[in-house]
MDTraj code that builds the backbone (N, CA, C; nanometers):
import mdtraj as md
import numpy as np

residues = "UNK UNK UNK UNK UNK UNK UNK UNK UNK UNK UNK UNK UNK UNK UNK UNK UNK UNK UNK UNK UNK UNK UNK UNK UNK UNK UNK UNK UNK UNK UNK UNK UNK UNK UNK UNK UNK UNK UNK UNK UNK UNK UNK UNK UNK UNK UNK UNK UNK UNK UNK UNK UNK UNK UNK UNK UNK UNK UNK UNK UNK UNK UNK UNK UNK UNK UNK UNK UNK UNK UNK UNK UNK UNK UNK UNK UNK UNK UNK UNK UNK UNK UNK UNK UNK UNK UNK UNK UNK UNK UNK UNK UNK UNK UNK UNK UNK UNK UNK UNK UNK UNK UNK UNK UNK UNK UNK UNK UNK UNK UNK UNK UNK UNK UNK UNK UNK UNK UNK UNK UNK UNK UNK UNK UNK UNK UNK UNK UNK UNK UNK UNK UNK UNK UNK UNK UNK UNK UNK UNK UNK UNK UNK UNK UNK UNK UNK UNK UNK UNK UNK UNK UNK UNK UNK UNK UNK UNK UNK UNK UNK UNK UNK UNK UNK UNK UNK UNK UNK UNK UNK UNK UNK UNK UNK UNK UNK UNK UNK UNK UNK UNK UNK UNK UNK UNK UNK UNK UNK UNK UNK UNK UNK UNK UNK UNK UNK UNK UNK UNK UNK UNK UNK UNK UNK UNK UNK UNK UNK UNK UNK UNK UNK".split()
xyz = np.array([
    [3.6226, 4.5305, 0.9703],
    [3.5763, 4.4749, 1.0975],
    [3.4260, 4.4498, 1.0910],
    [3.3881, 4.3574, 1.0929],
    [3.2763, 4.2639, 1.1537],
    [3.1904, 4.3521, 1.2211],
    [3.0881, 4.4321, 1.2314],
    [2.9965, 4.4516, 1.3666],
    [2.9049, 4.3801, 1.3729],
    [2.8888, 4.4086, 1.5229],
    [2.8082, 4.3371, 1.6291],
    [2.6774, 4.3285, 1.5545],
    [2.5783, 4.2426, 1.5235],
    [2.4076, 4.2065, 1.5004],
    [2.3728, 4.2527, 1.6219],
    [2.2846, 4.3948, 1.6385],
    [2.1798, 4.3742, 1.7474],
    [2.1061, 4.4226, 1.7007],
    [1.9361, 4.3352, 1.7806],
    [1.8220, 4.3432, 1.7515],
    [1.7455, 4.4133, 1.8615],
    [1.6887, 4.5301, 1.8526],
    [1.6158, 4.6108, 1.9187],
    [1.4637, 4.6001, 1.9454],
    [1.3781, 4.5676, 2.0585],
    [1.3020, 4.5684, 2.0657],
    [1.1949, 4.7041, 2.0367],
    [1.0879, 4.7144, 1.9409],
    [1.0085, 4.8394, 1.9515],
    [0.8700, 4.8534, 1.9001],
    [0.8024, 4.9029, 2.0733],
    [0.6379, 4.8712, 2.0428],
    [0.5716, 4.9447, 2.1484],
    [0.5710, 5.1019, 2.0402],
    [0.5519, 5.2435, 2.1262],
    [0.3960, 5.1989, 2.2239],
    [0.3667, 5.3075, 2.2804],
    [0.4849, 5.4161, 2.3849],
    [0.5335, 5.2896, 2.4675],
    [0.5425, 5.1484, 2.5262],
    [0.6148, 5.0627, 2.5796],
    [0.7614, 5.0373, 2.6012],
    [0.7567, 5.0238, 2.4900],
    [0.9473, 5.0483, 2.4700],
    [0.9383, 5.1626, 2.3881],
    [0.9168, 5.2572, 2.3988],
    [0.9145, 5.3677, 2.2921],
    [1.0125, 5.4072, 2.1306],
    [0.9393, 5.4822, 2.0869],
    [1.0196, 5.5082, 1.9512],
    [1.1349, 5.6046, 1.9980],
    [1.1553, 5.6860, 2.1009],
    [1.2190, 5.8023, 2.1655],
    [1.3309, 5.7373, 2.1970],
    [1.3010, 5.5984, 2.2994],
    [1.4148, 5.5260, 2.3408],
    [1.4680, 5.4190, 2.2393],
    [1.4015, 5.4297, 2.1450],
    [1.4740, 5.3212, 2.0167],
    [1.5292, 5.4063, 1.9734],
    [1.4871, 5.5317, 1.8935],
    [1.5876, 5.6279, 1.7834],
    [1.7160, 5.6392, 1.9009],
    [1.6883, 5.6754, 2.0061],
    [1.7832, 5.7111, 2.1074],
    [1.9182, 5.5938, 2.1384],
    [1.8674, 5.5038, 2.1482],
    [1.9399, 5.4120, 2.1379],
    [2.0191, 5.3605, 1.9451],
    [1.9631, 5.3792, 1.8401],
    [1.9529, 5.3566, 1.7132],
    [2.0995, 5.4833, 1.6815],
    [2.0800, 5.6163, 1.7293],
    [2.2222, 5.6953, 1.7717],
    [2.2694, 5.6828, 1.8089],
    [2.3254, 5.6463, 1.9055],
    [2.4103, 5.5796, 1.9905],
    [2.4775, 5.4951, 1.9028],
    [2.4292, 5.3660, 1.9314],
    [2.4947, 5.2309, 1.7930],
    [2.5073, 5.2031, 1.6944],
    [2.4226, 5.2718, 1.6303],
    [2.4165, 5.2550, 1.4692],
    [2.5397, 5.2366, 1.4192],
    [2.6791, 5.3705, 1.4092],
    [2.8482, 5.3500, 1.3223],
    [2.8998, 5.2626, 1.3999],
    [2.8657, 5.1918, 1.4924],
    [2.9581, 5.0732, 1.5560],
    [2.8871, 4.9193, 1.5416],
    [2.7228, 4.9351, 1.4924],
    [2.6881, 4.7894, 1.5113],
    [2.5993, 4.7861, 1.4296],
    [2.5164, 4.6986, 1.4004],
    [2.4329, 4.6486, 1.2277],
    [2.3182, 4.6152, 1.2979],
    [2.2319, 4.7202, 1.2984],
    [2.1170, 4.6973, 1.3568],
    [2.0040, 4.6708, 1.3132],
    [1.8563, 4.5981, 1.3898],
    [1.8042, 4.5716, 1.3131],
    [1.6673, 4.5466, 1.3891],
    [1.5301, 4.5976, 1.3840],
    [1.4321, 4.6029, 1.4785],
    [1.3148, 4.4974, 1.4774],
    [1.2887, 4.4738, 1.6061],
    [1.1655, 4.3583, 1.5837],
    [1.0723, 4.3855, 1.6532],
    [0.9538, 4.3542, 1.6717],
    [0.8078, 4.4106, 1.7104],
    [0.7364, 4.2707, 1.7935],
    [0.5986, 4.2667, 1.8172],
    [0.5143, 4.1903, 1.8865],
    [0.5125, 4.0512, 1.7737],
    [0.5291, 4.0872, 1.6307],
    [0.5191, 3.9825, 1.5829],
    [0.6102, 3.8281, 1.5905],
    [0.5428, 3.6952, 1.5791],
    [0.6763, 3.5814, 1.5558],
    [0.7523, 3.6530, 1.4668],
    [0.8852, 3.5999, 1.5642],
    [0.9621, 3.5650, 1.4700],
    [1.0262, 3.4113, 1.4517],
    [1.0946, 3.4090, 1.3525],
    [1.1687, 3.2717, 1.3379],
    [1.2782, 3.2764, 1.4113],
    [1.3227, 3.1451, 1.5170],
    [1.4336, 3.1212, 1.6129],
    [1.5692, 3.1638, 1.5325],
    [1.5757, 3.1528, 1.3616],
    [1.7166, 3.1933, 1.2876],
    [1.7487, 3.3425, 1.3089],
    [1.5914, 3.4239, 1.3392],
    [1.6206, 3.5406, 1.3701],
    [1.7218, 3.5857, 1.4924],
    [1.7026, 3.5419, 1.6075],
    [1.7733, 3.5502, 1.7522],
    [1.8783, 3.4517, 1.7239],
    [1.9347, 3.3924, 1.6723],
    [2.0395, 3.3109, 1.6880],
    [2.1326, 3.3764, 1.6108],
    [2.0872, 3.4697, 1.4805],
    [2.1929, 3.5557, 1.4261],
    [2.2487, 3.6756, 1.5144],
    [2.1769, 3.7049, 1.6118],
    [2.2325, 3.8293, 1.6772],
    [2.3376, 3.7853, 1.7896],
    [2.3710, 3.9311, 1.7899],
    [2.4673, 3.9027, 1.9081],
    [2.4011, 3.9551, 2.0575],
    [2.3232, 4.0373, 2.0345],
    [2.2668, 4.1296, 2.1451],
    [2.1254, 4.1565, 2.0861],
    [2.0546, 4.1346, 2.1987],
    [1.8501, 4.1592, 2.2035],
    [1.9127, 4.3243, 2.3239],
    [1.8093, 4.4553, 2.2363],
    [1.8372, 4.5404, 2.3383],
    [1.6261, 4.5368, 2.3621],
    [1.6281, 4.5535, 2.4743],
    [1.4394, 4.6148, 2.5359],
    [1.4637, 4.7528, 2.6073],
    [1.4800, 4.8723, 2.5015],
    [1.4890, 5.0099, 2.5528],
    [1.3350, 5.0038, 2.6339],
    [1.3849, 5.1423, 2.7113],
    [1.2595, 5.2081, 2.7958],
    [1.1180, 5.2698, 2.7171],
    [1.0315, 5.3259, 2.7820],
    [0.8873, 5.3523, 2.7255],
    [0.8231, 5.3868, 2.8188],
    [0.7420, 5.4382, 2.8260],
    [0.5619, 5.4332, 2.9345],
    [0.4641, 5.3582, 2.8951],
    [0.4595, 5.3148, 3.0549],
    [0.3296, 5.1822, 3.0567],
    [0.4046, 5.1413, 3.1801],
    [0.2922, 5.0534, 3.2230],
    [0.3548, 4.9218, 3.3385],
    [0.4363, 4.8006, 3.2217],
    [0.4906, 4.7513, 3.3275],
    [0.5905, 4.6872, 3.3149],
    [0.5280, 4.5113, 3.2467],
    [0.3752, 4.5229, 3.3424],
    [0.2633, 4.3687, 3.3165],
    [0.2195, 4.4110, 3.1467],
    [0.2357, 4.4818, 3.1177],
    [0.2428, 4.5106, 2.9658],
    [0.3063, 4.3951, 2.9048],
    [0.4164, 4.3513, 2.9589],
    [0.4815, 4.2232, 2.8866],
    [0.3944, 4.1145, 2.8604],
    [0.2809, 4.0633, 2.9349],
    [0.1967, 3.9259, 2.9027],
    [0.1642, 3.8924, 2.7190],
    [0.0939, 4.0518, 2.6607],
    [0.0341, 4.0446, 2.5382],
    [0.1671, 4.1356, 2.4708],
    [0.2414, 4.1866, 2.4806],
    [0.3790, 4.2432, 2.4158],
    [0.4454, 4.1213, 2.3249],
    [0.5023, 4.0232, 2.4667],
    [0.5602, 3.9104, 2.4192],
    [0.5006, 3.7909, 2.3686],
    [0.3882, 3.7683, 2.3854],
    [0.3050, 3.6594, 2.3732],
    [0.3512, 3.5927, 2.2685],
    [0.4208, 3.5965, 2.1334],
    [0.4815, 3.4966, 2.0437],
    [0.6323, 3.5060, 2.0666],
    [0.7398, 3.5977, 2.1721],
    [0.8629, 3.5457, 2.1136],
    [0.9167, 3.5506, 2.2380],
    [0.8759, 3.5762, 2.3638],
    [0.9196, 3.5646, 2.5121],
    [0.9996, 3.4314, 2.5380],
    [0.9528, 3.3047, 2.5020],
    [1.0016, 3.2021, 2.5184],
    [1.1389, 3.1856, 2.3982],
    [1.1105, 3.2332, 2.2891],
    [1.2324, 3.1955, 2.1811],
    [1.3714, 3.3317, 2.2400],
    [1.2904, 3.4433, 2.3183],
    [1.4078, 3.5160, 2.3651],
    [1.4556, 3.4130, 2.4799],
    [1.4155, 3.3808, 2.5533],
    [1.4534, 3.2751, 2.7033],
    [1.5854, 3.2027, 2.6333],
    [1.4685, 3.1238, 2.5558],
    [1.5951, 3.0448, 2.4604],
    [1.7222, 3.0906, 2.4100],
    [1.7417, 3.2124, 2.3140],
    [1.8556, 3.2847, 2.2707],
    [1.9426, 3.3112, 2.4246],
    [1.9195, 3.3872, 2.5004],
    [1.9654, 3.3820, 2.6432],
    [2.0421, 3.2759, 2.6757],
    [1.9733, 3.1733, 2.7040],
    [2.0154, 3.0318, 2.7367],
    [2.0870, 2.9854, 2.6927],
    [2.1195, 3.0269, 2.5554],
    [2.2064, 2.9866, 2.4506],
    [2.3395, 3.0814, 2.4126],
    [2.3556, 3.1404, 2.5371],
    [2.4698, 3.2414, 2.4823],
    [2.4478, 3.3467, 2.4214],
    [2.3333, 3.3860, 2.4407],
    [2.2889, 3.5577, 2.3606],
    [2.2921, 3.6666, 2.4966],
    [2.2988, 3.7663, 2.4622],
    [2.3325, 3.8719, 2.5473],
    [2.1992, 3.9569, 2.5187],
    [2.1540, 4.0315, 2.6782],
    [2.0440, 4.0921, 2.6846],
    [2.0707, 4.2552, 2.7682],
    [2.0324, 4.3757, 2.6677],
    [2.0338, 4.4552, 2.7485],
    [1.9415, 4.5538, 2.7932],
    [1.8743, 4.5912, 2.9073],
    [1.7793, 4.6398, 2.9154],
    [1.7565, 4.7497, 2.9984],
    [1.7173, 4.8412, 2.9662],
    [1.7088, 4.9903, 2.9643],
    [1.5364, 5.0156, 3.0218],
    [1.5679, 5.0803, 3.1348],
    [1.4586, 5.1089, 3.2134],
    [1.3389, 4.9807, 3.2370],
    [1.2044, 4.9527, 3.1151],
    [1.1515, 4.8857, 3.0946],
    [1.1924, 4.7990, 3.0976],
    [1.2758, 4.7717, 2.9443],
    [1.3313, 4.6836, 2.9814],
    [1.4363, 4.6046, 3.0737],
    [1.4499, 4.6792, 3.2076],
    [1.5662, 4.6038, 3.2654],
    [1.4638, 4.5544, 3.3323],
    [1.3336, 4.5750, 3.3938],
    [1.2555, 4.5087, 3.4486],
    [1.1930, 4.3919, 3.4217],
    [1.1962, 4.3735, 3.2710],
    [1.1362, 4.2658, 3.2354],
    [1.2433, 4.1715, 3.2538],
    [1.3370, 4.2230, 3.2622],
    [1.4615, 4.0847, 3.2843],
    [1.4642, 3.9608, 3.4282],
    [1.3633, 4.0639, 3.5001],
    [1.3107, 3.9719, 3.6309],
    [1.2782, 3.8379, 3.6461],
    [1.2308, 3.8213, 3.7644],
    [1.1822, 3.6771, 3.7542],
    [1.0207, 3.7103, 3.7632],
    [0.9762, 3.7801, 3.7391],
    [0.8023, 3.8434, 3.7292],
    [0.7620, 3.8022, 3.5648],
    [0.9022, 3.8361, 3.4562],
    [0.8879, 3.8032, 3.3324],
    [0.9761, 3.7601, 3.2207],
    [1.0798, 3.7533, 3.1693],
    [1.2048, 3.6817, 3.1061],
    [1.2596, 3.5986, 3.2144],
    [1.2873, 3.6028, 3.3410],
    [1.3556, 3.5474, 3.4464],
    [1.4814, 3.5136, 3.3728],
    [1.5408, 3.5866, 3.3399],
    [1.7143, 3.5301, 3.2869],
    [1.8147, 3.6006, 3.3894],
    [1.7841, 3.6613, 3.5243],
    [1.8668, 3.6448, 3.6274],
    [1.9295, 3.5746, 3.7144],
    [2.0393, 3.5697, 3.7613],
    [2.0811, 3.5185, 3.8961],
    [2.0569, 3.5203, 3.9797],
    [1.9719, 3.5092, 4.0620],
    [1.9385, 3.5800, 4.2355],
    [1.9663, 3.7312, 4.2183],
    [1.8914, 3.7782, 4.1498],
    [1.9009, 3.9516, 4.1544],
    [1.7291, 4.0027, 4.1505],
    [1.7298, 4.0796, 4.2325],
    [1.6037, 4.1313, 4.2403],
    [1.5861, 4.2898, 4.1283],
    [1.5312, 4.3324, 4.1225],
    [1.4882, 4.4669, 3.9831],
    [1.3971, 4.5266, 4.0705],
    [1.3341, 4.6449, 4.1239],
    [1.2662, 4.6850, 4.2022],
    [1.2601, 4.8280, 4.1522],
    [1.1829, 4.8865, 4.1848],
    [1.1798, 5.0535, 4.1570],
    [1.2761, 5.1503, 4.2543],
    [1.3815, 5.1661, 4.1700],
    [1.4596, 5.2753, 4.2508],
    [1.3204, 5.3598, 4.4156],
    [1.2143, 5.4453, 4.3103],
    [1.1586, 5.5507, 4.3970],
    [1.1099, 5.4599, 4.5310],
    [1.1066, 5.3444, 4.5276],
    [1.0566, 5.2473, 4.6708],
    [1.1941, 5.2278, 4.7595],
    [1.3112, 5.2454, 4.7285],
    [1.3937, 5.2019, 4.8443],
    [1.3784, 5.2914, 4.9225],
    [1.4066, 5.2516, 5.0357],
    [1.3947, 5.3319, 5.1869],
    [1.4828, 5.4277, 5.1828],
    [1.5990, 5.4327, 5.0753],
    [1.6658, 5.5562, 5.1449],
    [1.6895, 5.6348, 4.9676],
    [1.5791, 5.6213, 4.8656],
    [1.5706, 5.7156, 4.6963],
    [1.6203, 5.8264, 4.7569],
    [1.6446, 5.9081, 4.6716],
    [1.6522, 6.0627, 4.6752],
    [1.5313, 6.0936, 4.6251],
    [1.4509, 6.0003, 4.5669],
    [1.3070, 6.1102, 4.4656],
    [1.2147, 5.9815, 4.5281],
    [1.0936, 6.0304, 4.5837],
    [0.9965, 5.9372, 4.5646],
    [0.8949, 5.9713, 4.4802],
    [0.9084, 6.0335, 4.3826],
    [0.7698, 6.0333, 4.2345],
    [0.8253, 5.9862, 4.1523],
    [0.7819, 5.8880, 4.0618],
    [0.8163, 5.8629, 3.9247],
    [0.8357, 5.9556, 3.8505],
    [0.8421, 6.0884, 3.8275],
    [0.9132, 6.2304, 3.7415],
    [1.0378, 6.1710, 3.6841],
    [1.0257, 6.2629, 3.5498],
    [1.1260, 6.3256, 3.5186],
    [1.2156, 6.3853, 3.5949],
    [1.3382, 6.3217, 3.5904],
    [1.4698, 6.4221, 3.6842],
    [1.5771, 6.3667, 3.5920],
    [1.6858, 6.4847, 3.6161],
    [1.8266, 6.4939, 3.6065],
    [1.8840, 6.4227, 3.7013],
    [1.8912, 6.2881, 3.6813],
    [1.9554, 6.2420, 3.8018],
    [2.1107, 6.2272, 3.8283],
    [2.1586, 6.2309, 3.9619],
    [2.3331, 6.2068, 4.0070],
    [2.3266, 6.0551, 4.0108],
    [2.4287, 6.0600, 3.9024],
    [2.4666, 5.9146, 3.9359],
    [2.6603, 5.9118, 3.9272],
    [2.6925, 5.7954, 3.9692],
    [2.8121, 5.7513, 3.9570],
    [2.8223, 5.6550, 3.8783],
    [2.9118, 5.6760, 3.7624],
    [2.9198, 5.6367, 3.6452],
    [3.0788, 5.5502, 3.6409],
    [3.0698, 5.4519, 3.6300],
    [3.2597, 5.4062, 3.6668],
    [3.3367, 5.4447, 3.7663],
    [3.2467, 5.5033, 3.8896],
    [3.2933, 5.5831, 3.9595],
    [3.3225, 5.7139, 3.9836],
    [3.2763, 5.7683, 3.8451],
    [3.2614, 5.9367, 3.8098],
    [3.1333, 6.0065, 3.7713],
    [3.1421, 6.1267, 3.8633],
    [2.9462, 6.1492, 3.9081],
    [2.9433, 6.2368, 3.7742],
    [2.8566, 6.2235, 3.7322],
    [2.7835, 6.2115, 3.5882],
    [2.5775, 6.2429, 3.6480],
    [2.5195, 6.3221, 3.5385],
    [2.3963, 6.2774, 3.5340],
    [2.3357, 6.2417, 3.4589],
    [2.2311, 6.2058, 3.4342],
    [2.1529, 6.1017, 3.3497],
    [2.0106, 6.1156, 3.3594],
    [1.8843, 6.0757, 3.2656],
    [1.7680, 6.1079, 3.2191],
    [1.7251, 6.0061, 3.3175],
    [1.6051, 6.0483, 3.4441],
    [1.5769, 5.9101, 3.4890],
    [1.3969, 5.9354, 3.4818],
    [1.3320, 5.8080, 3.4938],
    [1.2060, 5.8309, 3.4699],
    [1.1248, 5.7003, 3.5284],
    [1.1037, 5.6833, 3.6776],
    [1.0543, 5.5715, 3.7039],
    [1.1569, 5.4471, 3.7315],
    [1.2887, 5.4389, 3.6964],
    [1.3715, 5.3464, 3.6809],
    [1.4133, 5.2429, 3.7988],
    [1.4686, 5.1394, 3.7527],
    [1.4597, 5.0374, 3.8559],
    [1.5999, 5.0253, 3.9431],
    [1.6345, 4.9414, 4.0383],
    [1.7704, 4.9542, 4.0803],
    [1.7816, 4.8463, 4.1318],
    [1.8694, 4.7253, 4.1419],
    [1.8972, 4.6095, 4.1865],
    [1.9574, 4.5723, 4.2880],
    [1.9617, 4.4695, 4.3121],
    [1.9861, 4.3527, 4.4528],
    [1.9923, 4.2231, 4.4477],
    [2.1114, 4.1605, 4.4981],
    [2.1379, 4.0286, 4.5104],
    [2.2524, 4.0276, 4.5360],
    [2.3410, 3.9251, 4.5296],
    [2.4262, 3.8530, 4.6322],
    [2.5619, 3.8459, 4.5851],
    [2.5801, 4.0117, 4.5395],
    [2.6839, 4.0516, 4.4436],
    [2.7723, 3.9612, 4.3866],
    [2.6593, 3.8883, 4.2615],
    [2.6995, 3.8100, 4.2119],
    [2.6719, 3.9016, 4.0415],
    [2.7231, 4.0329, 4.0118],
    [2.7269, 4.1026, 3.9037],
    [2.8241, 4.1859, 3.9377],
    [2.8398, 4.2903, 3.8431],
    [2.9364, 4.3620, 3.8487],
    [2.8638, 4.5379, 3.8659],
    [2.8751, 4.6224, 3.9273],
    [2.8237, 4.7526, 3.9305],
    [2.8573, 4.8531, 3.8585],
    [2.8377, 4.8915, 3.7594],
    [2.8549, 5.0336, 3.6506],
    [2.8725, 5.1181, 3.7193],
    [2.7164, 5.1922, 3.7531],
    [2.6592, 5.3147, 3.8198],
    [2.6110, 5.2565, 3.9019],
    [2.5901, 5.3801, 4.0184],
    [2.5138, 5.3780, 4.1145],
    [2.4727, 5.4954, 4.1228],
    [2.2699, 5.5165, 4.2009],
    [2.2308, 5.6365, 4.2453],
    [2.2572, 5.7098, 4.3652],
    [2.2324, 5.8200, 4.4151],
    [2.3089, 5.9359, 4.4702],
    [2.3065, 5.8349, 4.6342],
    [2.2475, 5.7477, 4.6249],
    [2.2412, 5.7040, 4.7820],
    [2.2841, 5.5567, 4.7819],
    [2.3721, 5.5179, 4.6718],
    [2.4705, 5.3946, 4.6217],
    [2.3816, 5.2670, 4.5905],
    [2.2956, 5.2610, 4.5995],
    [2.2005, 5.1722, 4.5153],
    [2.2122, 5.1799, 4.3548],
    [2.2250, 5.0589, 4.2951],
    [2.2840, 4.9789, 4.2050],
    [2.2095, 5.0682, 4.0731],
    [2.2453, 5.1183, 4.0160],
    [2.1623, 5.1889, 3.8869],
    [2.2227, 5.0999, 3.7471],
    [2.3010, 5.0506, 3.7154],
    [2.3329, 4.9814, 3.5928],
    [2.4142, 4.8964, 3.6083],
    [2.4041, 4.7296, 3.5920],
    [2.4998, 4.6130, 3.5993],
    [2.5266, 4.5891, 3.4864],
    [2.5771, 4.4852, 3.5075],
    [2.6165, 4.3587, 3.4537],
    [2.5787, 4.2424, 3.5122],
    [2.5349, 4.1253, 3.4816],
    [2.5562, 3.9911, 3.5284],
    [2.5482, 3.9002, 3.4233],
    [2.6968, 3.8222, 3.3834],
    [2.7416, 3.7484, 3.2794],
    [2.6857, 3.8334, 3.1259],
    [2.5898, 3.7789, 3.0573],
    [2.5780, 3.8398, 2.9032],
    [2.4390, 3.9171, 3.0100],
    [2.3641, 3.9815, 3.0618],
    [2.2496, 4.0384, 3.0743],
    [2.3577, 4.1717, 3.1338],
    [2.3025, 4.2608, 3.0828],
    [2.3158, 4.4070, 3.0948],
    [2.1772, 4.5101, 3.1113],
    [2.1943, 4.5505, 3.2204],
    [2.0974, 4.6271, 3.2679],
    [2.0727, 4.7641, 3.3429],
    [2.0211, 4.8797, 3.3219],
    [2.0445, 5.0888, 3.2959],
    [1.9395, 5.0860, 3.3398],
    [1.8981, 5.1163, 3.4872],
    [1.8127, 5.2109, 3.5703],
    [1.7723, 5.3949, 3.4629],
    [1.8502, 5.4093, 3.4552],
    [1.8844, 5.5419, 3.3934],
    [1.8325, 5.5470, 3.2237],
    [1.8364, 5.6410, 3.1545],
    [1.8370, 5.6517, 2.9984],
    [1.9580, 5.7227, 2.9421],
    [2.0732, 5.6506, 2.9061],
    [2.1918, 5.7256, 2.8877],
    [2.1773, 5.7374, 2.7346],
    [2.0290, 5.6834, 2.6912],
    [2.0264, 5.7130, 2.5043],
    [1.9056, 5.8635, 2.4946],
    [1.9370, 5.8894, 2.6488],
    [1.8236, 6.0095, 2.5957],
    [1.8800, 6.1565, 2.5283],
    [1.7775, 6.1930, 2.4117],
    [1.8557, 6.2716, 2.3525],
    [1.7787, 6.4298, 2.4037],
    [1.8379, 6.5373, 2.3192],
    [1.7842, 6.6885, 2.3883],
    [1.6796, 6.7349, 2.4426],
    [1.5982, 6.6550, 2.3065],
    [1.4445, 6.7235, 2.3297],
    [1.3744, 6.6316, 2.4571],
    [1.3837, 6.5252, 2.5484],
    [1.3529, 6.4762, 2.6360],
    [1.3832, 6.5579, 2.6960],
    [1.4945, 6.6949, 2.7411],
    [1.5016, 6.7377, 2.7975],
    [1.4208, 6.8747, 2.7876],
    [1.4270, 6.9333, 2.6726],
    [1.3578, 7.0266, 2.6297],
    [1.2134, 7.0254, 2.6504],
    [1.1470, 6.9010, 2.6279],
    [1.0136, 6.8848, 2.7008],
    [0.9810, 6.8967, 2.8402],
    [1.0457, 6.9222, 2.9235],
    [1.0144, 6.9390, 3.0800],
    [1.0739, 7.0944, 3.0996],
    [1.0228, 7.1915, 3.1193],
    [1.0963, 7.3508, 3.1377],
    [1.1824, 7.3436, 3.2751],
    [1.1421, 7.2603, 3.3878],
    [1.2745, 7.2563, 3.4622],
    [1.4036, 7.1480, 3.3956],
    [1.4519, 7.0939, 3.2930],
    [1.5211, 7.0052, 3.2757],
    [1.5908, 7.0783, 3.1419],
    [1.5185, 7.2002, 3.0694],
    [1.5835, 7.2493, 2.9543],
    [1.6926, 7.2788, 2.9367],
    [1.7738, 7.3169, 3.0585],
    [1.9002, 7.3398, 3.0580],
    [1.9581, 7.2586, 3.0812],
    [1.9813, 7.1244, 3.1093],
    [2.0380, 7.0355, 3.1856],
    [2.0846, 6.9014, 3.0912],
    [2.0438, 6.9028, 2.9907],
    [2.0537, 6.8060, 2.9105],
    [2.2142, 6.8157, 2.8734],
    [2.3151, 6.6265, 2.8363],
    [2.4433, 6.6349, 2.8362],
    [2.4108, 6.5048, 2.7790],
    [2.4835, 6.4953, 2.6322],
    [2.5219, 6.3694, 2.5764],
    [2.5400, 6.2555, 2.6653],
    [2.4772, 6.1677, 2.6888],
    [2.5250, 6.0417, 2.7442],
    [2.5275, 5.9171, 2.6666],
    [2.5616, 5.9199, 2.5150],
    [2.5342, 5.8165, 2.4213],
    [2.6924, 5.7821, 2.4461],
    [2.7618, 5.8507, 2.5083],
    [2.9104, 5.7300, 2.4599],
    [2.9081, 5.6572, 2.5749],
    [2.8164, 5.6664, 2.7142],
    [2.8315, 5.5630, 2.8282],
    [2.7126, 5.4215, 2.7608],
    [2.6358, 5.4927, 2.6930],
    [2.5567, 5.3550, 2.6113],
    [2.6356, 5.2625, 2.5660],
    [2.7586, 5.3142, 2.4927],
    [2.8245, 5.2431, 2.3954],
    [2.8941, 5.1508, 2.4398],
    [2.9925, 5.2367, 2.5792],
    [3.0787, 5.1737, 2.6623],
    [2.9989, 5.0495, 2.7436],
    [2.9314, 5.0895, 2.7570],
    [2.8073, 4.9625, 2.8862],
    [2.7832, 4.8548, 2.7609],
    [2.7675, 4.8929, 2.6418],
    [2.7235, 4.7792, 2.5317],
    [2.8066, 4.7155, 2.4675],
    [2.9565, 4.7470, 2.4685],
    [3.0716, 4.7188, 2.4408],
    [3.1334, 4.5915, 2.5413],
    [3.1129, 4.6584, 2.6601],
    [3.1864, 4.5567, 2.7591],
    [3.0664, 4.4130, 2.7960],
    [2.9471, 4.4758, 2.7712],
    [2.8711, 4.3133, 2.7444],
    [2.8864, 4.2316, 2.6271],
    [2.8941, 4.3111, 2.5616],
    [2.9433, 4.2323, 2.4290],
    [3.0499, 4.1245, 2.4238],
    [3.1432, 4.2046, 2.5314],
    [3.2802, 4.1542, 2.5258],
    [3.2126, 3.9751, 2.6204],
    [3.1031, 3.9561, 2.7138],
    [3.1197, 3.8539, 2.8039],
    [3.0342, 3.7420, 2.6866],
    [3.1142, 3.6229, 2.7169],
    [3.0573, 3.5169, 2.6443],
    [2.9865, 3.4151, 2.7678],
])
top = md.Topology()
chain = top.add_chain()
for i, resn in enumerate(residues, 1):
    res = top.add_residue(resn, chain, resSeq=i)
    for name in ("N", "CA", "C"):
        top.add_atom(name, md.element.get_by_symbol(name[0]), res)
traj = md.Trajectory(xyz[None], top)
């Protein structure tokens, strides 16, 4: 069997090395991976893949202007062209219309700003989410949560039903870090105990985009 080409975005602490290895476990025995940075690349590069992932990191999000500055437009393009995009914290934000704009009428906003979050600090938390409909928690850190004219499909949602991970057509997009591994947890002394594999909901969320043409 054939696996999937995906190309991972990584250009620490932004999209971090934490959320690439993290993600790099997760997919690696199921897909043929392969990483790209700030530098051009050539358009043969994105046209071989099947999936562009933009894991999470620290920084603002306007980080994207000089990040992307040689391949923002050749990603637009791959998009446009039937490529699939999935984006994880950071990156689900850049999927906006502020910077990639490869949405539908969907807005990306910071979970901690809706009127009715459970957390208003950007922290580290163990967050409740609903996962396929089954409450599950997950690594959250600043993450975003969506809106529009339920014209996607809903994964998860956070503890107060605001949208934590879609779908819309090939763009796939995780409020949450379901590639976070122990020691993210081990680094915060309230979170040491709390840490729980969430690399097979990565897989599943990256599987069923895969599946949309």
């Amino acid at each position: 069997m054939v696996k999937p080409k995906v190309g991972i975005f990584v250009r620490h602490p932004y999209c971090s090395m934490q959320s690439c290895n993290g993600v790099i476990a997760a997919l690696s025995e199921s897909c043929s991976i392969s990483l790209f940075s700030t530098a051009p690349m050539e358009d043969s590069y994105f046209s071989k893949l099947d999936l562009v992932i933009f894991p999470g990191g620290f920084g603002h999000s306007d980080a994207f202007d000089f990040l992307l500055t040689h391949n923002s437009n050749a990603i637009r393009e791959y998009v446009s062209k039937s490529g699939r995009y999935l984006g994880i914290c950071l990156g689900a934000y850049w999927a906006s219309s502020h910077y990639f704009d490869i949405l539908d009428s969907v807005s990306v906003t910071q979970y901690i700003k809706s009127p009715t979050s459970c957390t208003l600090r950007p922290h580290a938390k163990d967050m409740k989410v609903l996962w396929n409909s089954v409450p599950k928690t997950m690594f959250f850190y600043d993450g975003p949560t969506f809106s529009g004219e339920d014209n996607y499909s809903t994964i998860s949602t956070y503890p107060n039903s605001d949208p934590m991970a879609i779908i819309q057509g090939r763009i796939g997009l995780i409020g949450c870090h379901p590639e976070a591994q122990e020691f993210w947890y081990s680094s915060y002394s309230y979170l040491s105990s709390k840490f729980i594999d969430r690399s097979s909901e990565l897989r599943s969320f990256t599987f069923d985009l895969l599946k949309n043409t």
